[in-house]
N, C-alpha and C positions, 0 to 999 in steps of 0.2 A: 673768503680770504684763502689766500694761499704760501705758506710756508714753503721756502727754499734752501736747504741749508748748502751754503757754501765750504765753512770748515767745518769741523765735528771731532779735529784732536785738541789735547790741552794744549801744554806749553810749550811742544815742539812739535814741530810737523813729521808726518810718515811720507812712505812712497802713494799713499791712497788717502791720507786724509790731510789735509789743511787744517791751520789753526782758525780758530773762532768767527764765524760770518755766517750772520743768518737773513735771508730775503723775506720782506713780507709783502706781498700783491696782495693790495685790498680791493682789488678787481669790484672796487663802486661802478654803479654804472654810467654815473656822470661824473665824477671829480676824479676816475683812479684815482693813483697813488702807489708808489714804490717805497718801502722805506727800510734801513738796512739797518741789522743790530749787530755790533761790533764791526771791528774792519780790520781781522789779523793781517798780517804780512803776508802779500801774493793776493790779497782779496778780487783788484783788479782782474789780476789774471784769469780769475775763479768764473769770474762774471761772465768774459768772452767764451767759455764754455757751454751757456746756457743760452736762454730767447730773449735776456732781460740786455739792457741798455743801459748802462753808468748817467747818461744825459736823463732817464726817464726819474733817477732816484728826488723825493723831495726831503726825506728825514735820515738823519744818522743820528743813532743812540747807542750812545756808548756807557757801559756799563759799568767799566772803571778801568786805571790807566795802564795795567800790567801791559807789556807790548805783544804778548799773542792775541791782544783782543786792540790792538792800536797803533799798530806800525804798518797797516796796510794804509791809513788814510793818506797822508803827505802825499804819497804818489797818485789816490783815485782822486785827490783835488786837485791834482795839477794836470792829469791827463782829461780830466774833463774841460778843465781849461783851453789848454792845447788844442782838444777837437771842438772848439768855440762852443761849446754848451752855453747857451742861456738862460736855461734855468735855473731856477734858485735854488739853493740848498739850507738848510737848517740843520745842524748840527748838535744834539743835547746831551752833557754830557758832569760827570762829577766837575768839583772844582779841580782847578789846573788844566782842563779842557782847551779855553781858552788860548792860554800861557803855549801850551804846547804848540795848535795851529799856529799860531802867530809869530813861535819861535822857529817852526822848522819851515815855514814857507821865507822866512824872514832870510834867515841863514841858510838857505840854498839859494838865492836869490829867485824864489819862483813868486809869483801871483793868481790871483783867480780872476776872472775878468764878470764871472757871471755872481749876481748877488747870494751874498754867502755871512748867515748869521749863527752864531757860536751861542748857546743859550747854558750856563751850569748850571746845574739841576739841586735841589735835596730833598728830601724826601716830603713828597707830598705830590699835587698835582702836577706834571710836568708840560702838558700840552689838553686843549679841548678846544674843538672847531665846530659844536655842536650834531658833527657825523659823529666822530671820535673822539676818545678820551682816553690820557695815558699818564697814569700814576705810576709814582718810584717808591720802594721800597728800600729800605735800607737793609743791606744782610751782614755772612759775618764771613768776613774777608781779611787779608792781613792791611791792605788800603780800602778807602772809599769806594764801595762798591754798590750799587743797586739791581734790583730786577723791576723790569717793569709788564703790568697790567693792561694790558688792551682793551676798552671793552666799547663793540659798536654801540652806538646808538640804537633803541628799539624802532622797527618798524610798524608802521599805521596799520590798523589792520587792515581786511577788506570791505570795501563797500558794496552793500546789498541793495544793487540796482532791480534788482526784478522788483523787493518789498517797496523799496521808493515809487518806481512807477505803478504797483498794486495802488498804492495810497495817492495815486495821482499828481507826482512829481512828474515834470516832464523832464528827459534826458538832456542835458546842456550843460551850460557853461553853472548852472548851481549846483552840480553831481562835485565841482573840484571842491567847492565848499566843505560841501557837506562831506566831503572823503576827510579835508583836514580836520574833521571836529564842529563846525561853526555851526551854530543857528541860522535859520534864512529863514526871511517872511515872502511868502507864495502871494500870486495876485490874489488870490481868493481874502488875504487876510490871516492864514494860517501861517502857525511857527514851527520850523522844523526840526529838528536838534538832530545833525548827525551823528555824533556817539550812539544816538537809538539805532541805527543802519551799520555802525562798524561791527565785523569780528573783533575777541582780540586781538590788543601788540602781536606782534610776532617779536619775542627776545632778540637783541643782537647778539652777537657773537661775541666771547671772552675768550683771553688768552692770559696765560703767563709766562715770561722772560724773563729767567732767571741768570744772573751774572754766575760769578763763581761763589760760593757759600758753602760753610759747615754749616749744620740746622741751628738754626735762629727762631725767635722770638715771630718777627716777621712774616717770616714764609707762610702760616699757614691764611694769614690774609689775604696776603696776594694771589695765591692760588686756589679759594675759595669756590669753589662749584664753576670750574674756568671752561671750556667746551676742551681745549690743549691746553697742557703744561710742558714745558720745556726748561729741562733742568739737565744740569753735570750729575752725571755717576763716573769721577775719576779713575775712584779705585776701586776693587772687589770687597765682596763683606769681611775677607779675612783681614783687608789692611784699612779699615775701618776708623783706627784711631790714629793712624798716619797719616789719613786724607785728612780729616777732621782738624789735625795741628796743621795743616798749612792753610787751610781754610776752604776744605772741601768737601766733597760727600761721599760716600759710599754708592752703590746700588742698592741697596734695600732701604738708606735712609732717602729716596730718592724715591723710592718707590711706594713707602709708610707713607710720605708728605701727599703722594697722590692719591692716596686710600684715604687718608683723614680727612683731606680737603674737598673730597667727592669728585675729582674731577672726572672729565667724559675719555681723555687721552690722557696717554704719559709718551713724551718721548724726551732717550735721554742723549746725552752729546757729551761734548769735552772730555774724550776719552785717552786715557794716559797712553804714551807712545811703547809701553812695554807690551802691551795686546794686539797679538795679531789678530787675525780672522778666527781662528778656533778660542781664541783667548775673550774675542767679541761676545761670542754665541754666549758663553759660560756668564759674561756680565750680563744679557737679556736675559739667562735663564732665571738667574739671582732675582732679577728684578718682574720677572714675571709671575715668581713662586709666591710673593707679595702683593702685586698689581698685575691684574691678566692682559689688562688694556694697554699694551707698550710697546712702543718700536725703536730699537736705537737704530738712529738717522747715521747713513751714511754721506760721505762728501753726494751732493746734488743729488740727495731726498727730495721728494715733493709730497707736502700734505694739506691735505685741505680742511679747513678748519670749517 
């Protein structure tokens, strides 16, 4: 997988950062899949900047309804529109999700021509296609807010064709069998249990998406031994209790939540429009003195998960 972040300011956009839009390429090797978290205001724009394609998107997850995390979309569905996109899109998203698509395509007199399903979410499972799985959390916001959980599906392990043919299997069409797990009976009359010839799974990949949140109850679930986490540090550890009352985080409580939860990365985002570039380094410092493993993501970071 591959994370892209498009915005990476809060509430108001800078001359270098954008509001809230993050790209995730799950670069499968058969199904891709493009799928986008938030959709601030200019998102579109953000997009023609990179290698990615607005037609190639299949999922939007929205986090909740503040508009630096939702005023981009009206326009990325109608201009997909416009360039005859066909593909489908899936939209998931708190309640009013719905309400809102429906009203501002409605009342600008636009349409979408390619199939386009609106799903609201609460907290629990949100989507599973047997690849992927993506659980919502509920955190602590001043509206309905969630982050959610990525987590691939485990891969098979490998098949130990040398031991098989040792033991007088011959190479064919029983080797795919026996890669998925299955028993097969050999002309001879013998049973062969593939699990005896697999290595382990190899674990899939976890991630978490965190909307915007002061520390909650929550959080440390979701972000529970994830490979990334991706979370807001709005504000510095000095104004701690001012992010906190609007319903945000700090950097270091950003950076604790990666420590306890054991995760592999931390990277952090939604960062207040009062920090410049020297002002940046001082919020990584903060959060590194706590968690070593961090990067705060600028507009069109790229990390691989």
């Amino acid at each position: 997988m591959e994370l892209i972040f498009l915005g990476t300011s809060a509430g108001v956009p800078t001359r270098s950062r954008n509001v809230t839009a993050i790209l995730l390429d799950l670069q499968h090797p058969t199904r891709g899949g493009l799928w986008l978290f938030d959709c601030g205001e200019g998102t579109q724009h953000q997009l023609l900047r990179t290698a990615y394609h607005p037609g190639k998107l299949d999922k939007i997850f929205i986090t909740h309804l503040h508009g630096d995390h939702l005023f981009g979309l009206p326009g990325l569905l109608c201009s997909r529109s416009m360039a005859g996109i066909a593909h489908p899109l899936t939209i998931y998203g708190p309640k009013g999700i719905a309400e809102f698509v429906e009203t501002t395509l409605r009342l600008s007199g636009s349409w979408t021509d390619y199939p386009l399903e609106v799903v609201e979410i609460a907290e629990g499972l949100a989507f599973d296609d047997g690849d992927y799985r993506v659980t919502a959390y509920p955190l602590n916001h001043p509206v309905e807010c969630y982050g959610y959980r990525i987590e691939e599906q485990d891969k098979p392990g490998a098949l130990n064709a040398a031991a098989l043919i040792a033991d007088g299997v011959k190479p064919g069409p029983l080797f795919q069998r026996l890669k998925q797990g299955e028993t097969v009976t050999l002309e001879d009359g013998r049973a062969v249990n593939g699990q005896d010839y697999l290595s382990a799974p190899q674990p899939g990949k976890k991630l978490a998406i965190f909307g915007d949140t002061a520390p909650c109850a929550a959080a440390l679930s979701l972000a529970q031994s994830v490979d990334v986490m991706v979370h807001e540090a709005t504000l510095e550890a000095a104004m701690e209790e001012k992010a906190n009352g609007r319903g945000h985080s700090s950097t270091r409580q950003a950076a604790r939540l990666a420590r306890e939860a054991g995760v592999g990365k931390l990277i952090v985002t939604h960062v207040s429009s009062r920090y410049d570039a020297q002002g940046c380094e001082r919020l990584l410092a903060e959060c590194r003195e706590v968690f070593s493993e961090c990067v705060l993501a600028e507009d069109f970071t790229q990390v691989s998960v």
